[in-house]
C-alpha positions in Angstrom: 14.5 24.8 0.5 11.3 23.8 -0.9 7.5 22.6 0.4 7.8 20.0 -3.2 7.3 16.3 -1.7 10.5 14.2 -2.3 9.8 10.9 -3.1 11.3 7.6 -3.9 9.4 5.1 -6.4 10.2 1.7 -6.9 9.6 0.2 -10.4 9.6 -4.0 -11.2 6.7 -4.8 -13.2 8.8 -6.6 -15.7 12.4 -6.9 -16.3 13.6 -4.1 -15.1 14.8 -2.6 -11.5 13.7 0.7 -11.3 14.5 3.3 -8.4 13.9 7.1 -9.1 13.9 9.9 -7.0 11.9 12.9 -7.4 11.2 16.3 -5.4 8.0 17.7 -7.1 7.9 17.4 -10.3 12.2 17.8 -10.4 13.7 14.5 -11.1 16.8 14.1 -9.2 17.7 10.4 -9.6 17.0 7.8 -12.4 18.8 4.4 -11.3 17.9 1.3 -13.9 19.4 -2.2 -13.5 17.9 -4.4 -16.3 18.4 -7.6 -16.7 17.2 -7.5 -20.7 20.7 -9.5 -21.3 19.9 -12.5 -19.3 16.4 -12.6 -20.9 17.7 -12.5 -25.0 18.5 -16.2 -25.1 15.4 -17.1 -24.5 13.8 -14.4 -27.1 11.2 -13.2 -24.4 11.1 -12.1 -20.9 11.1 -15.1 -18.1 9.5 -14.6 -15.2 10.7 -16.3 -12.8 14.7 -15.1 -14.0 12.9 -11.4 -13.8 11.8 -11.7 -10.4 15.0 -12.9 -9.4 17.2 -10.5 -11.5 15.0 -7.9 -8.9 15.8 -9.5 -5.8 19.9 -8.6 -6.7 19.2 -5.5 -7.7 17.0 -3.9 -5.6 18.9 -2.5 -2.6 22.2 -1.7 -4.9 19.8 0.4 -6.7 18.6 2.2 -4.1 21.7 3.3 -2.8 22.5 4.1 -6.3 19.8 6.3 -6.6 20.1 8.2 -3.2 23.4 8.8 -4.1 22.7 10.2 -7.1 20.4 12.0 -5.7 22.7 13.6 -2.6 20.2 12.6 -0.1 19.6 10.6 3.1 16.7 8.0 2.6 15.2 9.4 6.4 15.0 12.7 3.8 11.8 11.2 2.2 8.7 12.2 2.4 7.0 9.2 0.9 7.9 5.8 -0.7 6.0 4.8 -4.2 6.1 1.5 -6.0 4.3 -0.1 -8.9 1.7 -2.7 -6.9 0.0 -3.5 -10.9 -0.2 -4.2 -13.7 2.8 -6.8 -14.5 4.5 -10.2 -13.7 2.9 -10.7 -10.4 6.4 -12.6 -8.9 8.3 -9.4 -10.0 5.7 -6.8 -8.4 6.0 -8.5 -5.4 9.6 -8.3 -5.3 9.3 -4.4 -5.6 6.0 -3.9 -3.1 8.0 -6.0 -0.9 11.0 -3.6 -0.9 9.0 -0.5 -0.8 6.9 -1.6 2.4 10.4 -2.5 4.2 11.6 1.1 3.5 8.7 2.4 4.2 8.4 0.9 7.9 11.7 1.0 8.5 12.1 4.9 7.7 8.5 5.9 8.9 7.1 7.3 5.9 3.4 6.5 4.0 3.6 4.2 1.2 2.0 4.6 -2.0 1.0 1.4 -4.3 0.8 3.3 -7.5 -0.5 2.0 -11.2 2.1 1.4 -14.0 -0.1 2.9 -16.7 -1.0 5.6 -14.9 3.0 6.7 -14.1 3.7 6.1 -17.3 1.6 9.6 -18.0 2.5 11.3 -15.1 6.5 11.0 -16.0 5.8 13.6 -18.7 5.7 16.0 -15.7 9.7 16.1 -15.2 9.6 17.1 -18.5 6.9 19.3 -19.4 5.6 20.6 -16.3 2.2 19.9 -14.9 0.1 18.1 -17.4 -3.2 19.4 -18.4 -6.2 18.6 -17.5 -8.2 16.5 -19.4 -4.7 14.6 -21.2 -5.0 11.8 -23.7 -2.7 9.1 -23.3 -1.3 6.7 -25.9 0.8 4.1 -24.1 2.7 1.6 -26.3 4.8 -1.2 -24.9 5.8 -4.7 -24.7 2.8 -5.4 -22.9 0.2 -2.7 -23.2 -1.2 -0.4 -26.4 -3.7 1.5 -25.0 -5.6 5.1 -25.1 -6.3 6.5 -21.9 -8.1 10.0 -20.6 -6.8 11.1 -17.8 -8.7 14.4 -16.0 -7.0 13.6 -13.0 -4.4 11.7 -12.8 -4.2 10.8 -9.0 -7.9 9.6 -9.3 -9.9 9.7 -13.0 -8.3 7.5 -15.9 -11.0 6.5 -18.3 -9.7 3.7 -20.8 -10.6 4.8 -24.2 -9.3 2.0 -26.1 -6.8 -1.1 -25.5 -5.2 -4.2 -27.5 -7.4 -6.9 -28.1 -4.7 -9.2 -28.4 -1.1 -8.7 -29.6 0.6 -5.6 -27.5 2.6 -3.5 -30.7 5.7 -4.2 -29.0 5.0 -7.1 -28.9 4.3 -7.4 -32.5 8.2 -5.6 -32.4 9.8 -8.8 -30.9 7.8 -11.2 -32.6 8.8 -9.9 -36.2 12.3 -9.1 -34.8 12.9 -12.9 -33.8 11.5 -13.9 -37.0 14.0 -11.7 -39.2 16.6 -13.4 -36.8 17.5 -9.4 -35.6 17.4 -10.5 -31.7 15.7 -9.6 -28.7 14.2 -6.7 -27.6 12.6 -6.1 -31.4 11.7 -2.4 -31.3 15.2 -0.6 -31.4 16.7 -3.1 -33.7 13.4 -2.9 -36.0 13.5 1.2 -35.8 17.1 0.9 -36.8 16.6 -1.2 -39.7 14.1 0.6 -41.0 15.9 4.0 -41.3 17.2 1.8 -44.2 14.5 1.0 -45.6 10.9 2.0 -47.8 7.9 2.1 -45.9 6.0 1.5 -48.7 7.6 -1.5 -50.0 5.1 -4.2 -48.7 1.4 -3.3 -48.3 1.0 -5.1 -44.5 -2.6 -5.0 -43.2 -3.6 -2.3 -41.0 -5.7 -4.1 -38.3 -9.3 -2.9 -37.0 -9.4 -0.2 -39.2 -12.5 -1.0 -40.6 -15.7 1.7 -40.7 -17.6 -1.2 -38.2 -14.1 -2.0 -35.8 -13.6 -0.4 -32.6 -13.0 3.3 -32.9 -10.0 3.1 -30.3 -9.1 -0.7 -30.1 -5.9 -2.1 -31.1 -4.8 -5.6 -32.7 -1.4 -6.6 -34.1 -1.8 -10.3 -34.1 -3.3 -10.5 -38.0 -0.2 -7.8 -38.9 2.0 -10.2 -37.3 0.8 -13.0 -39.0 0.7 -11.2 -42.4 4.6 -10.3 -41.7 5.9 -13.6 -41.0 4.0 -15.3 -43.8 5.3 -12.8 -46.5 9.0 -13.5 -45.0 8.3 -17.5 -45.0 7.0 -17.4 -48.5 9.9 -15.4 -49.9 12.3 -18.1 -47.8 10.2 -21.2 -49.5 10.7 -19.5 -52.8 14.3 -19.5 -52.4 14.7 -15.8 -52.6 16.1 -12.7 -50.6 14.2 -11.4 -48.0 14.4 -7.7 -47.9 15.0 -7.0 -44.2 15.5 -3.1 -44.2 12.1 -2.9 -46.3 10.3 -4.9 -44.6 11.1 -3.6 -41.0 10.1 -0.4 -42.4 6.9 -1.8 -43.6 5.9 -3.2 -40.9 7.0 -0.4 -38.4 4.8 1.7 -40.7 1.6 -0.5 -40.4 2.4 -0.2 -36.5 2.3 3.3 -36.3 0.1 4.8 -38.5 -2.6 2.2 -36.6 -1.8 4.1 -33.4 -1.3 7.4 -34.9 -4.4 7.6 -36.5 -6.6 6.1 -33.4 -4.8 8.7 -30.8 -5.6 11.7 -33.0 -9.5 10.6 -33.3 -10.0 10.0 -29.9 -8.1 13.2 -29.3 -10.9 15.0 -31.9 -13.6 12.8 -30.6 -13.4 14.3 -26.8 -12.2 17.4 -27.9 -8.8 17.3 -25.9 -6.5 19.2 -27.7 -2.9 17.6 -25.8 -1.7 13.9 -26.9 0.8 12.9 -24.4 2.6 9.2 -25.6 4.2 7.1 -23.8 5.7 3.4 -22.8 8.9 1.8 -24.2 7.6 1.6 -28.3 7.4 5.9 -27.5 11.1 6.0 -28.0 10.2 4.5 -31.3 11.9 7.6 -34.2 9.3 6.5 -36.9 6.3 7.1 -34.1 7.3 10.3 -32.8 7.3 11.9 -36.1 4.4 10.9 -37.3 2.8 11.5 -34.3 4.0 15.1 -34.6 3.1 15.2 -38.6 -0.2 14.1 -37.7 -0.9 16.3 -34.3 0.1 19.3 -36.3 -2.3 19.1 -38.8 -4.8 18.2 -36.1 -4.0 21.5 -33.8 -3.1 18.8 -31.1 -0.2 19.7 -29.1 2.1 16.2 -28.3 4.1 15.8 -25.3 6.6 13.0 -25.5 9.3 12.6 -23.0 12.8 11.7 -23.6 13.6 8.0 -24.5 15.0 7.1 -21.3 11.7 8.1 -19.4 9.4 6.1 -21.6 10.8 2.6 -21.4 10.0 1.5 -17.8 12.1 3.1 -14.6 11.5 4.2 -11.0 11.1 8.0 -11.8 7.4 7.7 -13.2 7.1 5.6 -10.1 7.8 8.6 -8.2 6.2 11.0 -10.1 2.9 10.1 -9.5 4.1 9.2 -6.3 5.3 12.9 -5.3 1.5 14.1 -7.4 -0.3 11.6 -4.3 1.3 13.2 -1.8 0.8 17.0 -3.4 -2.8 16.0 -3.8 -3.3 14.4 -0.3 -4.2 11.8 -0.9 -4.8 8.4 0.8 -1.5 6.6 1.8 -1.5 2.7 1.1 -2.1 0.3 3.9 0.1 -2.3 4.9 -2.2 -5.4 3.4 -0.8 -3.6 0.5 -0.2 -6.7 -2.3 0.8 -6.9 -5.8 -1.8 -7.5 -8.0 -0.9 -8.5 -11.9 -4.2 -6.9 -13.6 -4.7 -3.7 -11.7 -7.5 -1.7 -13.7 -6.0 1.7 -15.2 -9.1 3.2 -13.4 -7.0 2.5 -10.1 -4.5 5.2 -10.5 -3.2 3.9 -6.4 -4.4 2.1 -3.8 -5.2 3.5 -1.0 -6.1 2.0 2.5 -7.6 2.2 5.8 -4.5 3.0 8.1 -1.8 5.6 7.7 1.4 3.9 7.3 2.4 6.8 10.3 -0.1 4.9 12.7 2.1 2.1 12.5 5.7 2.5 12.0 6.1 5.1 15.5 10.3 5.7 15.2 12.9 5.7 12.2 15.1 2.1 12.0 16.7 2.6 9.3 20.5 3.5 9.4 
């Protein structure tokens, strides 16, 4: 037996159904329909085939999860679900959900931040994260640094893409070597292959007057795809191993090199990275390389928990309710551009001083 809040979180920002299940910081169910497959013809993820790719999903994957798990849902102590950032028709799918479990089972609900469980996930696999944490988080649709002192309630963005996300950047310079959709595995495996410092590509806002801690990848992209139509025009080879390593270099040193400033700049001495490009192999090592020599410790979870999923849902879920504090209200909505300063929203009535008796069987 344990006091350790057990908690359900409920994860559709984008293309993925996620349903995780976590008592404390103990992770006792990860359950992930995706529905990646249906989006590859199209080279990009639709929204509208997202939102309805949830809708399918989202009750098989609950019971998936609980079953995993070996619990009863009325076991619960709380139900968490992304209510922002993302595709707004595919958050809604997910609040939606969580709000019916929630009243059904008689248990607070917690309308959590993406980017802000993307840094608490590192919990089921490090333990507790310190306090003050920098945050690099690298996906399809974010590349930001974050500083989080409290994780339930103080995220301070650092930094932040000022166009092109580096994932991205992945699947734009994927489709363009005609590797396929999603770019960042099939890039990361091509470039095992390849040199690194076969192309010279442009290292973006780099520049002693730039942004310290801003991103862009949009120029890099550009640079990419021009060097591989100019070698097509010219009739010759393109060198798809060396230039997926080229690029992928450009990519990460960028991030590498902002993270471990800002890290030096605040004098925070833990880097926690995270987000689907984090499962990236070229990334993690030279984020270690580079934290090394910086006396920077870097927490990086397993792959698995850095692409999207319902058990950073739940973590920062479980941290709420561990923290006390408020549970959401049941105007609870979805909203597309939720500020990383929001780690949750709260509200003005207890989801207990509504739903008075258990219907769910």
């Amino acid at each position: 037996m344990t006091d350790e809040p057990l908690v359900l979180g409920i994860e559709t920002s984008c293309d993925e159904t996620g349903v995780g299940i976590v008592r404390g910081t103990t992770l006792l169910a990860d359950a992930v329909a995706s529905s990646v497959d249906e989006h590859a013809r199209f080279g990009g993820v639709v929204p509208e085939v997202a939102s309805r790719a949830h809708l399918e999903a989202m009750v098989p994957t609950i019971d998936r999860a609980l079953k995993e798990a070996g619990i009863s849902a009325k076991d619960l102590d709380g139900i968490a679900v992304t209510a922002g950032p993302g595709l707004a028709g595919a958050l809604l799918v997910g609040v939606s959900a969580a709000k019916a479990y929630a009243y059904a089972l008689g248990k607070p609900l917690y309308g959590v931040n993406h980017l802000a469980s993307h840094i608490c996930v590192d919990q089921l696999e490090h333990g507790p994260l310190p306090e003050p944490t920098m945050a690099l988080l690298v996906s399809g649709g974010h590349s930001s640094l974050l500083l989080s002192a409290d994780i339930t309630s103080d995220v301070r963005p650092m930094g932040s893409t000022i166009d092109d996300a580096a994932g991205e950047a992945f699947d734009k310079i994927a489709r363009v070597l005609n590797l396929g959709f999603p770019g960042g595995p099939v890039i990361d495996r091509y470039a095992r292959e390849g040199d690194p410092e076969a192309i010279a590509f442009p290292r973006g806002l780099t520049g002693p007057r730039d942004p310290a801690y801003d991103f862009s990848f949009s120029g890099l992209k550009t640079a990419v795809a021009r060097w591989i139509e100019a070698r097509r025009a010219a009739g010759e080879e393109v060198p798809v191993r060396d230039v997926a390593a080229s690029f992928q270099e450009a990519v990460v040193d960028v991030l590498t090199r902002k993270a471990v400033r800002a890290c030096k700049d605040e004098g925070v001495d833990h880097l926690m990275i995270g987000g689907g490009v984090a499962a990236n192999s070229r990334l993690r090592a030279l984020a270690q390389e580079r934290c090394e020599k910086a006396g920077i410790r870097l927490r990086v979870p397993r792959p698995k928990l850095c692409t999207d999923n319902g058990a950073m849902v739940a973590a920062l879920g479980a941290e709420m309710v561990a923290r006390g504090r408020a549970a959401s209200s049941w105007d609870l909505s979805a909203d597309s551009s939720l500020p990383v300063t929001d780690p949750h929203v709260p509200g003005h009535d207890h989801v207990h001083e509504v739903s008075k008796e258990n219907l769910y069987s």
